[in-house]
N, C-alpha and C positions, 0 to 999 in steps of 0.2 A: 704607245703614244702614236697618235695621228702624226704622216710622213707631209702630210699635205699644210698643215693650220698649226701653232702653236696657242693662239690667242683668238678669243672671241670677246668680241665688243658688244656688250645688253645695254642700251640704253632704256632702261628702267620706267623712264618716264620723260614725259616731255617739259612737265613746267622747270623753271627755270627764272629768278632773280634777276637773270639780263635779257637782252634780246640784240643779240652780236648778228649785224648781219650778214656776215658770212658762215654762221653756226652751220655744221653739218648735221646740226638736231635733228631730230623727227618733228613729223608736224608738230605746230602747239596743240592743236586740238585731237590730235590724236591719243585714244583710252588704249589704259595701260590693265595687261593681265592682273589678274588679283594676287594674294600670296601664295597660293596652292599651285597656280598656273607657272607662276615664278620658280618656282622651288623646284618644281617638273621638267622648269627648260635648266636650270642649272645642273641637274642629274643627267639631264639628255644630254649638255654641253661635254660632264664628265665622261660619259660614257662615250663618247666621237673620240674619246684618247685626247682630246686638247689639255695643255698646261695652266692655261690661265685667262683670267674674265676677269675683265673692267667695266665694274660698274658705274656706268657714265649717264648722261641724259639730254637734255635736261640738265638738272642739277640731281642724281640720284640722292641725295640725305634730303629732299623734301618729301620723298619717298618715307608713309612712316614707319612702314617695316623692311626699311634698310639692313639696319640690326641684325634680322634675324636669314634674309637672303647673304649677306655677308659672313653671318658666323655657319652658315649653311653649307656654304662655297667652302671654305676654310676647314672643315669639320670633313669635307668626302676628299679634302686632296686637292684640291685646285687653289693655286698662288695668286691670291685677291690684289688688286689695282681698283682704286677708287677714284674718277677723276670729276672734281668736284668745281666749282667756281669760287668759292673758299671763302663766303661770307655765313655760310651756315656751318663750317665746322665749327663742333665743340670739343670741350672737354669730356665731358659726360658723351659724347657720342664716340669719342676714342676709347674711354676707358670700359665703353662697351662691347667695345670689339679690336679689346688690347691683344696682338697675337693673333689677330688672323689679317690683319691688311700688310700688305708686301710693300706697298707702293700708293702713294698720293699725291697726285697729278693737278698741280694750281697752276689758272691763266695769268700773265703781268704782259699787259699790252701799252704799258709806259712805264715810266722810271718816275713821273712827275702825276700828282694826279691832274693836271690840267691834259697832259698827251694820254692819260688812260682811258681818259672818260671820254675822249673823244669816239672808240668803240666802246667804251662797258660805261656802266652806271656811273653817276659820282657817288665818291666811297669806295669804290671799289677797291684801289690800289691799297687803303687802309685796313680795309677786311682781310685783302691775302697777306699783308705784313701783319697784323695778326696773327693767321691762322698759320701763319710760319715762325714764330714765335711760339706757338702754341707748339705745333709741331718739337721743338726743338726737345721737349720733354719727353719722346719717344723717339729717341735715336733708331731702336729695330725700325722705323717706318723708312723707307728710303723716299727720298722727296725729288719731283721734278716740275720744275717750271717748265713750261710754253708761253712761246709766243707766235702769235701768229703775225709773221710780217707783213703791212699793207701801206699804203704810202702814206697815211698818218704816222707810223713810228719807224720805217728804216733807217732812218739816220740818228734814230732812238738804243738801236738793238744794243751797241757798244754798250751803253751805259746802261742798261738793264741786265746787261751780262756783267758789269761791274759791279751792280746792286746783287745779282744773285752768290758772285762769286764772296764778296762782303758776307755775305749772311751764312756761305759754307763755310766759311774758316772762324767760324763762331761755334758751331752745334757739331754733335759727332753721327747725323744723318747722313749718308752718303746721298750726296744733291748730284744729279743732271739736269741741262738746261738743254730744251730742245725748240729752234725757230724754225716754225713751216711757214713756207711761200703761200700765201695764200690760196685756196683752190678754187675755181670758178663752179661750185656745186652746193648751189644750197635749195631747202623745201619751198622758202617763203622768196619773192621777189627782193629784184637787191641791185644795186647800179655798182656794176664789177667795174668799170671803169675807174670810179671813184676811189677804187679798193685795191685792184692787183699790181704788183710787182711786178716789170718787165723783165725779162731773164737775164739781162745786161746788166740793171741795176741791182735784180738781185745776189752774179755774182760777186759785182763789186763791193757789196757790203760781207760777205762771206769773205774775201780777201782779206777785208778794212780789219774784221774782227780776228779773225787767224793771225795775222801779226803779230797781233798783242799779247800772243801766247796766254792766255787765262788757266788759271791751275785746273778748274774746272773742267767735266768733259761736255762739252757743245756737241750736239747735234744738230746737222742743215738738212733739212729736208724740204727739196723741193719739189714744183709742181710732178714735174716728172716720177720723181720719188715718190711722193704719194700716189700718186695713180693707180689703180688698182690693189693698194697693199691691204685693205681694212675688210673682214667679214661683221656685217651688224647685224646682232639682234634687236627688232623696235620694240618699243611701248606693247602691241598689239601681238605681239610672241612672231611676227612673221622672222625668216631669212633674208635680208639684202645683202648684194655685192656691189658696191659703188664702182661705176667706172666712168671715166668720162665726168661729164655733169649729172649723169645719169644713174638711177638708184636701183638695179635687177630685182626683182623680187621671184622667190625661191618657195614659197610658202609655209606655212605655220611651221615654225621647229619641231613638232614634237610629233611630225606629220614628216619628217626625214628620218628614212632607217640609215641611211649610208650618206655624212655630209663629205666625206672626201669624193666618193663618185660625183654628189654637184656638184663642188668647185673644181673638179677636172674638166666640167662641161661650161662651166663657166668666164668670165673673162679674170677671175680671181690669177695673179701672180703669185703662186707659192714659192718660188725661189725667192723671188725679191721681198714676201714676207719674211720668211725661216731666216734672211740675212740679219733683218731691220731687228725679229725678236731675240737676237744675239746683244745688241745694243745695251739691253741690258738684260743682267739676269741677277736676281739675288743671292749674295753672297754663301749662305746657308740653304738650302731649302728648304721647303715648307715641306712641314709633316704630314 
């Protein structure tokens, strides 16, 4: 196993249901490798020794050969994470790829759909209570809410961690809830004013929520935190290193014999990854 990366992030594709303006998406308009190309960067992914790939985007299940890069990943050894926006899951798309996803990853940027939709669509908040319903019928799947805290929902997050903690003590899926500060780094233009979290207010709701002791495990990940933790794969098969507001590009993955030699040359934090992908890990492993 790779000493350097435990996890690589493909975002698949770029379309996508919402248009969150703080998304760390790939461009919208940027083209996405085909299924052959796909399949290639997941074997190359395997072969760096890394543990595990989340299939993200975009929304990866608009993606129509999800299915089959999922049961791919699955199939050579790597512990699948799907993180989705949770109005396109189905049933039929689970029971397709029952046993091989580790993990699935839904946003709740309100508790009310009036504060959700103020970043996601209207509906939205109804889709992921859905698709977490849905979920509940595959307990092996382990479930994690995000939320991205911005000054539309901080004084929100209490009670969305109320809401997720509610729905764990229902199902027998092991749930994490995890709030990121939001991060000044996005493709598309965006008034971060309007959006971020000053580091005052957002310890103070870290405090507000820690009190309340929730049975739940919460994770805070802030600006700091995030900062250099994520290696992406985009749409177009390249390597990026996000640091800063700023996105490295590394070139085409399958065009890298040695990815631990990049990212030792890079601004990537491996320590402060290798901690974060402790965070969690699946109870069993994947075969």
């Amino acid at each position: 196993m790779s000493e350097i990366i435990s996890t690589l992030d493909f975002h698949v594709t770029s379309a996508c249901t919402q248009a969150c303006a703080y998304c760390w998406g790939p461009p919208r308009r940027m083209a996405a490798v085909d299924t052959a190309h796909a399949l290639a960067i997941i074997e190359r992914v395997r072969a760096f020794g890394v543990r595990r790939i989340v299939f993200t985007g975009g929304d990866p299940l608009l993606r129509r050969d999800i299915t089959t890069l999922i049961q791919h990943a699955h199939r050579i050894g790597l512990e699948v994470a799907v993180s989705t926006t949770g109005d396109r899951l189905t049933r039929a798309s689970l029971d397709a790829t029952r046993g091989c996803i580790a993990l699935v990853s839904l946003p709740l940027d309100g508790s009310t759909e009036a504060l959700n939709a103020l970043t996601k669509r209207p509906g939205h908040l109804a889709a992921v209570l859905d698709a977490l319903n849905l979920l509940a019928d595959y307990p092996d799947i382990d479930v994690k809410l995000c939320t991205p805290a911005t000054r539309h929902n901080l004084r929100d997050i209490v009670n969305i961690a109320a809401l997720a903690e509610a729905w764990a003590s229902t199902v027998n899926n092991r749930v994490f809830y995890n709030v990121f500060q939001v991060f000044p780094r996005a493709w598309e233009p965006c008034d971060w004013d309007g959006l971020l979290v000053p580091d005052r207010d957002w310890e103070a709701m870290v405090d507000a929520v820690q009190s309340l002791e929730f049975g739940i495990r919460i994770n805070f990940l802030s600006t700091a935190v995030l900062d250099r933790l994520y290696v992406l794969i985009l749409p177009d098969g390249g390597l990026y290193v996000p640091s800063g507001p700023d996105y490295h590009y590394f070139g085409p993955l399958l065009d890298i014999d040695n990815l631990d030699t990049i990212l030792r040359a890079s601004d990537f934090d491996s320590i402060k990854h290798l901690r974060h992908s402790q965070a969690w890990r699946k109870a069993v492993p994947s075969p």
